[in-house]
N, C-alpha and C positions, 0 to 999 in steps of 0.2 A: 639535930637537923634544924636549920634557918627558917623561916617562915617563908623565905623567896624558894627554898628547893621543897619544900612541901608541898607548893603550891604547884609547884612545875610538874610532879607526880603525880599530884591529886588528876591535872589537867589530860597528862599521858596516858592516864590510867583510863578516865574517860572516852578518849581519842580513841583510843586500843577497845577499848567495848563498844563502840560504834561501829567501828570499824570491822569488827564481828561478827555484829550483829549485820549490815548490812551485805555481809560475803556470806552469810548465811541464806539471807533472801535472796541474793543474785542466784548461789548455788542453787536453791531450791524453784526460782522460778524457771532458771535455766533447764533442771530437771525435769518441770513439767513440759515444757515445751521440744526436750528431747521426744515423746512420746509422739509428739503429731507426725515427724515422718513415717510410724510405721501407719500411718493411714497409703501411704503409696506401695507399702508393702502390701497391705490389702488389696491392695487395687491390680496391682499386680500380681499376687497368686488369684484373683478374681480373670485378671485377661490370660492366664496362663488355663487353668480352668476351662474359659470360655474357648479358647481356640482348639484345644484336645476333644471337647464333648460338642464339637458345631458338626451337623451332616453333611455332607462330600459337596451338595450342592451350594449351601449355605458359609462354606469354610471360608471363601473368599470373600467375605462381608465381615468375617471378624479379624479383630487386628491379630498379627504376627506373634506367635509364642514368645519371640524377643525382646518383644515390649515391654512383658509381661515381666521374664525374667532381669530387664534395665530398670525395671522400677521398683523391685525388690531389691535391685544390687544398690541402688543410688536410696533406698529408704533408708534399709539398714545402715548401712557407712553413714549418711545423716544422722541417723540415729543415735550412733557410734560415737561421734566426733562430737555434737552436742553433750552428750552422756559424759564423756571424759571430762570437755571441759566445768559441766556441773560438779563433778567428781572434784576435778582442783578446785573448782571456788568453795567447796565447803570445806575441803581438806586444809581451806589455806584460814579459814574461821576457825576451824578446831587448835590451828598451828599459833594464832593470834590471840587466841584464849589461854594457850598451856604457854606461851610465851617460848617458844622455841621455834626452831627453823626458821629465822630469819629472811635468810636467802632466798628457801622456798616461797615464801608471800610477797619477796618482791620479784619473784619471774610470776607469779602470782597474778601481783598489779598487772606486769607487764602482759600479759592474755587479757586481765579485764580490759585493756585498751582498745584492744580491737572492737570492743563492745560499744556503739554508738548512741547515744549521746550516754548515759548512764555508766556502763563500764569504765570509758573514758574518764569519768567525775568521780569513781573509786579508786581507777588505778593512779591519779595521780595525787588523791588524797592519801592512799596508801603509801607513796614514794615521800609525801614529805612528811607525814607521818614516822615513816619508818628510817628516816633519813637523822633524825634527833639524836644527837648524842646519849642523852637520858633513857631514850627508847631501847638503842643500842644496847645502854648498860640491865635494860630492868629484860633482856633476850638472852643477855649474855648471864645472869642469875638464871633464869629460869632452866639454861641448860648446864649451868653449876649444878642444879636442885635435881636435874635429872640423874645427870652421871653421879651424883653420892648416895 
């Protein structure tokens, strides 16, 4: 090997562990923050709660059992959709480190985009990133290395 395609490796190789490492913080901070919607879920089996155990007089001063139950239904789905997306961004660090599933990390990027202003400055460092020829080839080895 040339000292010019060593270099370009050495570089890639870099790139690619950055890029890792940061989709691992994204995934994990994203994870924690899936957690705050089940505070609505609380609050919600709390007005569900309250409106079944209020006395005949006083019922009509607490809110609607359906309240209770739309804020359980909207915590969890929160919840949920958050959760998933932490799920693919770490899944797409673990993909970036074994150097396989290529495609998968760039639909990857493509979700961190939506993510304002941060996600945005992953996903599209992940796209030229993962756009390199060299990159290409050291993805396409790594799923050589798997299938033998």
């Amino acid at each position: 090997m040339d000292e010019a395609s060593v270099r370009t490796e050495t570089r890639d190789r870099e790139h690619l562990k950055l890029l890792e490492i940061f989709y691992y913080i994204a995934g994990g901070s994203k994870a924690l923050f899936a957690l705050f919607p089940l505070l609505y879920m609380g609050m919600g089996v709390f007005f569900i709660l309250l409106s079944s155990h209020m006395p005949a007089r006083s019922a009509a001063d607490a809110p609607p059992a359906i309240v209770g139950w739309l804020m359980v239904a909207f915590g969890g789905l929160l919840s949920l959709v958050i959760g998933a997306l932490a799920a693919v961004q770490l899944y797409a660090g673990l993909c970036i480190h074994r150097r396989r599933r290529r495609a998968f990390c760039l639909v990857a990027a493509a979700v961190s985009c939506l993510n304002m202003p941060w996600g945005l400055a992953l996903g599209v460092f992940t796209f030229l990133v993962l756009s390199r020829d060299s990159v290409a080839t050291l993805f396409s080895d790594g799923e050589r290395a798997r299938a033998a």
